[in-house]
Every structure is written in structure tokens, then in C-alpha cells.
N, C-alpha and C positions, 0 to 999 in steps of 0.2 A: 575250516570256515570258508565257505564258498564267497564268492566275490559280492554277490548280493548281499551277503549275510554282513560281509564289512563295510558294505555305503550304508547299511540300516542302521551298524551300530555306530559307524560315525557320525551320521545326522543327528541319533538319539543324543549322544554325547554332546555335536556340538547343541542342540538345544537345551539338554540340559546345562551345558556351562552359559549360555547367554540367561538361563533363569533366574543361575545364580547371582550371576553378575548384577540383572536387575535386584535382586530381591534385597545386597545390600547395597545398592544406588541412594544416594549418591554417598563416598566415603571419602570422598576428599573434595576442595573447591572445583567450582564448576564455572566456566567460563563463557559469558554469554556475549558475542559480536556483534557488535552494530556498526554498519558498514558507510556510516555516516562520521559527522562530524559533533564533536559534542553540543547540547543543549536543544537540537531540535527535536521536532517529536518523536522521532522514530528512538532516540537515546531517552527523553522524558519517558518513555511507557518500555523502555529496554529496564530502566532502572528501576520502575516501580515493581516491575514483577519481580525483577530480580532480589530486591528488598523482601516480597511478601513469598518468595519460594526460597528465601534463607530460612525466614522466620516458622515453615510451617516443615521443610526438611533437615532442619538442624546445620544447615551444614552451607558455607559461603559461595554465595552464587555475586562472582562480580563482572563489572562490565571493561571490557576494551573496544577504544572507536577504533576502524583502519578503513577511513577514508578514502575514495580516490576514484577514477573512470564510471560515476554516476552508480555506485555503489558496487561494481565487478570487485575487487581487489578484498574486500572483506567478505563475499559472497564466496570469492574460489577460496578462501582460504579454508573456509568451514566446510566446502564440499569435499578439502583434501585431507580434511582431520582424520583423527580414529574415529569411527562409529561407535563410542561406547559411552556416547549420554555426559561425555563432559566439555563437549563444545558445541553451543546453540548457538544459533543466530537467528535476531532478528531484523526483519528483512521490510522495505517498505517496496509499494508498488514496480520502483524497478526491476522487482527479482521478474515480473511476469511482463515488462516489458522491454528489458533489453537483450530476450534472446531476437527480435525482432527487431529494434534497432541500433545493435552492433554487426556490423559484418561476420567476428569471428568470435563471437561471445564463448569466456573462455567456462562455461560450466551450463550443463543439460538441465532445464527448471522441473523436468519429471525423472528422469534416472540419476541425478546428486543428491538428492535430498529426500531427509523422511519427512512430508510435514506433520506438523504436531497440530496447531491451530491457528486460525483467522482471529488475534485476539479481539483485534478491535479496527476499526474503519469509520473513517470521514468523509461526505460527499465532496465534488468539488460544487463552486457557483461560477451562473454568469450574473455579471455586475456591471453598469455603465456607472456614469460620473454623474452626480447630483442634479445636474442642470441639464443632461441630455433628454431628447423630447421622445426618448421611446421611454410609454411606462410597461411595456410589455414584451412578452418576448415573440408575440406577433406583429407588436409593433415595430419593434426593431428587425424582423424578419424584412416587413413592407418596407423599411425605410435604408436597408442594405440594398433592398431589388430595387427602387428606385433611382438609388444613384449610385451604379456597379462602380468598383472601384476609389468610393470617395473615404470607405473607412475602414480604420485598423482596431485591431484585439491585441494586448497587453496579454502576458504568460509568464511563468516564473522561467521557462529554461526549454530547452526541445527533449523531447519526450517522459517528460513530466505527463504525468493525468492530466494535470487541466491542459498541457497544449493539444491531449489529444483528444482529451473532450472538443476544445476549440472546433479541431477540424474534422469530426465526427459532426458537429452544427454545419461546420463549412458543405461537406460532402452531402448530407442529408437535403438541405435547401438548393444547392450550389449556387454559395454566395461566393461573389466576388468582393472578399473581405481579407485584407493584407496581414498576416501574425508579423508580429513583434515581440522577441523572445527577449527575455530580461535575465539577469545572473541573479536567479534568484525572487520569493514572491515579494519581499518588502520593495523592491525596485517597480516590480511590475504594479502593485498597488500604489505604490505614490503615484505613479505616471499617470494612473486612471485619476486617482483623485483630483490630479491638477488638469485634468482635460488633454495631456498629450496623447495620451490611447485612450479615447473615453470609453472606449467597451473594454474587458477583461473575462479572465476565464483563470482563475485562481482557488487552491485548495481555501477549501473554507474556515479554518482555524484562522488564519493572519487573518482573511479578511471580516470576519465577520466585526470586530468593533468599528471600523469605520461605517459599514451601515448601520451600526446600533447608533453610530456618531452622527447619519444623516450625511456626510458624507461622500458616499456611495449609495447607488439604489440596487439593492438586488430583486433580479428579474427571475430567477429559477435556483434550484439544487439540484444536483442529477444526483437525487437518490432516491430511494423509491419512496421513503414517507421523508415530511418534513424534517425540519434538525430543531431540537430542541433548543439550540442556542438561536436560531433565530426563526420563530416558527411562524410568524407573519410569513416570509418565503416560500411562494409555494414550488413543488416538486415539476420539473420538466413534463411529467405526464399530464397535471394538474394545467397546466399551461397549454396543453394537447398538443406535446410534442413525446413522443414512446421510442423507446431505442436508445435512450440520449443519459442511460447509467454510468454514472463512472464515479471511481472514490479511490483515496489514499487508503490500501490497506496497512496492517503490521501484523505483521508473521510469523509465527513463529515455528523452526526448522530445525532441524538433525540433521548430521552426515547420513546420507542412505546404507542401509544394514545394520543400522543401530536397532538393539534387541527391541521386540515389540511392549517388550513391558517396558522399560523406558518411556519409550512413545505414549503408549497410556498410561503411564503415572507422571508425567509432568504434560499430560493434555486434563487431565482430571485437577492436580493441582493450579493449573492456571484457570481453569473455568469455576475453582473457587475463588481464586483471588481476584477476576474480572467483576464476579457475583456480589462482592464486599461495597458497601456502601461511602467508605472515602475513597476506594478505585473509580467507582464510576462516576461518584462527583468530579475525578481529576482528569478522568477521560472528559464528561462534561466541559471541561474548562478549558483544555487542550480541543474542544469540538470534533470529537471521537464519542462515537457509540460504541460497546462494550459486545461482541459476539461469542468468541470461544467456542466455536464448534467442535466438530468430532475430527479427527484425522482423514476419513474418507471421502467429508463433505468437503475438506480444506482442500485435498485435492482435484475435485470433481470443479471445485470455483478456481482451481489454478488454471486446469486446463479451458476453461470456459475464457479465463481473462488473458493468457495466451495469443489464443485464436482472436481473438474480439479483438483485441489490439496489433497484432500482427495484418490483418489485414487492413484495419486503418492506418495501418503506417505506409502499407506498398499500396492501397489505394492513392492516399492522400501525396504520394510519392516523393515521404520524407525522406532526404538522402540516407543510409545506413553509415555509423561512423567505425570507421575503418582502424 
């Protein structure tokens, strides 16, 4: 057997054993990571799938949170798994922006990982305080340029989406408008509410009841159509301002080299269980839209939101944490 002859049969062979291996996936419990802390959304929508892909593969899909350095510590651990379909993770917006701002981000967001899909995604808003006199987001444009320096924007944390939406508005206008990072959105939204940061720039789940409460007044969404939870809100574009997209994704990811049938059979099982009619009520409710793309397309928007935020970080010349 010539030397050709044995890379042909060994590729053959390993492709055949990864078919096998899919074909009977999954045959024992399967462990899905969220790199969070329990009860927020990225763990709500970790656990619902995980519930409706026990129910339709037989076979126990549970969830462990491992919190910590803005979601790295549960992201490396899933990049250093086995590749064979039984440790997912789901992942929220930090997977695509902390290769940009960590200095030494300890996992690559295109060669660690397979992605499987974009299950679902929430815009963020911007929002002032009930009594502030811009009703608009031109108005509030005009009323930051007239008196540089006199106002601040509320944020849940530094590089969060909405901080970087913030300065994505900063940078686009170049306002001279002071961020005020908060541990967290319920901090950042009471501040606004009480007038100490009357502007904010907050994922839109927490905040939308207090504008449904009146409130808060929202000015825009940065997504591309309105949000069904609060569809008075019109979209940044709608306001004519374009460029100004940004939103909480949830992710969902395999170790990189996990067999390709894997990959499309729980990207096909998840884009049924998003399709199901008390999913999306529950995304509805958590103010999540329901998407589930293809694997190709998940990655085609990873590397878009990447780039898109990597350079709003070294424009806006957020320090990289070290």
C-alpha cells in the first residue's frame, strides 16, 4: 500500500467513524454550558432548549452555569472539550466581544468553536427618564451638542452591547456625553429612572416594563424592525440614524471538529424547538426574537459582529482588561 493509498484509507475510515458516532448521537447525557450565572437569560433560553432537545432526542440534556471574567471561564472550558456533541455551550454576546476587549482572551471565536445557531436575539434601547425634554433621538442629539459635557448615559457594565451601542452614538455624532457603567442592567435602569443618569443605553428585556410603566421614555431600538414587546418604539433607522445595530445574541456552539452531522442535527433540532409556539411566547416574554439559522450563516454574523465591535472598542478607546 503506497503512502497515498494509507492517508485515503485513513480519512475514509476516520470519516466513517465520525458518521457513526453521529448517527447514534446522542447515547448518553449531554451537557449544555452557560457561562453565566444562574436565572438570567442567557441560562432562561440555555434551559428551555435544553428541556425541548431531551424531549424530542430521548436522552438528557442538562445545564451547568461556570461563571466568571464576563463569560471567558465557561467559554474556555467548552473550547477545551472533546469534540464529539456532548458539551454545548451557550453563549451570549460576549463570545464576539471579548476577543476585543480582553488583552489576552484565552479562546480564538473562529478556530474553537463549531457554531451550530443564532438561536435567538434582543435589541438593545436608548431610553431617557420620563421627564427629560428630549422626545426624540434628534432631539436629544441637539440637546447633548448644545451643552457638551453637561450629560451622562447609564449602562449595565463596560462591554456589554448596550455600552457599546452607547459609544457607537458617541462616536457617530461625537458627543460629548460621559458613560456611567453600572454592575449590572437593574442598577443602570433605576439610576435612569430616578434622574441620576437620565439617558441609558440598556439591553431591552429589563427595561422595557418601566416604559410600558411610563416610566422611562424610549427613544429608539437598534434593531432592524421594531420589538414586539414594545412596538410604539421606533427602530434607530426609523429615527434616521443607520449603522446604530446592536443586540444581545444567544448562541449556540460545539467544540471545533465536532463531526458535521452533529452540527446539523441539533442545528435542525433547535430550529424546531425555536419554531414551537410556547418557545416563542417565552422568548416574547424574556424580549427575544426567535431566529435559528444555519451554521454558515451563524458564522458569517460572528465574524461580522467581531469586526463591528472590535473596532468600536479601539476607536472609542476602551481600555482592554488585562
Amino acid at each position: 500500500m503506497t503512502v497515498v493509498t494509507r492517508i485515503l484509507a485513513l480519512a475514509a475510515a476516520l470519516l466513517a467513524g465520525g458518521a457513526a458516532q453521529a448517527a447514534g448521537y446522542p447515547d448518553h447525557p449531554v451537557k449544555v454550558v452557560v457561562p453565566f450565572a444562574p436565572a438570567g437569560p442567557t441560562d432562561v433560553m440555555a434551559r428551555l432548549i435544553a428541556q425541548k432537545l431531551s424531549e424530542s432526542l430521548k436522552q438528557q440534556f442538562y445545564v451547568e452555569n461556570h461563571p466568571g471574567a464576563g463569560g471567558n471561564i465557561g467559554m474556555t472550558q467548552v473550547a477545551k472539550a472533546a469534540p464529539d456533541g456532548y458539551t454545548i455551550l451557550v453563549a451570549s454576546s460576549s463570545y464576539v466581544v471579548n476577543p476585543s476587549l480582553y488583552a489576552k482572551n484565552p479562546y480564538d471565536p473562529f478556530k474553537d468553536f463549531a457554531p451550530v445557531t443564532l438561536a435567538a436575539a434582543s435589541p438593545n434601547i436608548l431610553v431617557v427618564n420620563a421627564d427629560f425634554p428630549a422626545k426624540s433621538v434628534k432631539e436629544l442629539v441637539d440637546l447633548i451638542k448644545k451643552e457638551p459635557g453637561k450629560y451622562n448615559y447609564a449602562m449595565p457594565g463596560t462591554g456589554t452591547t448596550p455600552h457599546l451601542a452607547g459609544e457607537l452614538f458617541k462616536l457617530t455624532f461625537k458627543l460629548d456625553l460621559a458613560t456611567v457603567p453600572f454592575n449590572g442592567a437593574g442598577p443602570a435602569i433605576q439610576s435612569a429612572v430616578a434622574g441620576h443618569t437620565p439617558i441609558a443605553f440598556t439591553a431591552l428585556p429589563p427595561t422595557a416594563p418601566q416604559v410600558q410603566g411610563g416610566k422611562l421614555r424610549g427613544l429608539a431600538v437598534t434593531s432592524v424592525k421594531r420589538s414586539s414587546a414594545l412596538p410604539d418604539v421606533p427602530t434607530m433607522a426609523e429615527a434616521g440614524i443607520t449603522g446604530q445595530e446592536s443586540e444581545t445574541m444567544q448562541g449556540i456552539f460545539l467544540p471545533a471538529g465536532t463531526p458535521k452531522e452533529i452540527v446539523d442535527l441539533l442545528n435542525r433540532e433547535i430550529a424546531k424547538t425555536m419554531a414551537m409556539p410556547d418557545v416563542k411566547e417565552k422568548c416574547a416574554q424574556l424580549g427575544f426574537d426567535a431566529v435559528a439559522n444555519k451554521p454558515d450563516e451563524f458564522a458569517v454574523y460572528i465574524k461580522k459582529e467581531v469586526d463591528k465591535w472590535g473596532k468600536v472598542i479601539r476607536d472609542a478607546n476602551i481600555p482592554q482588561i488585562q
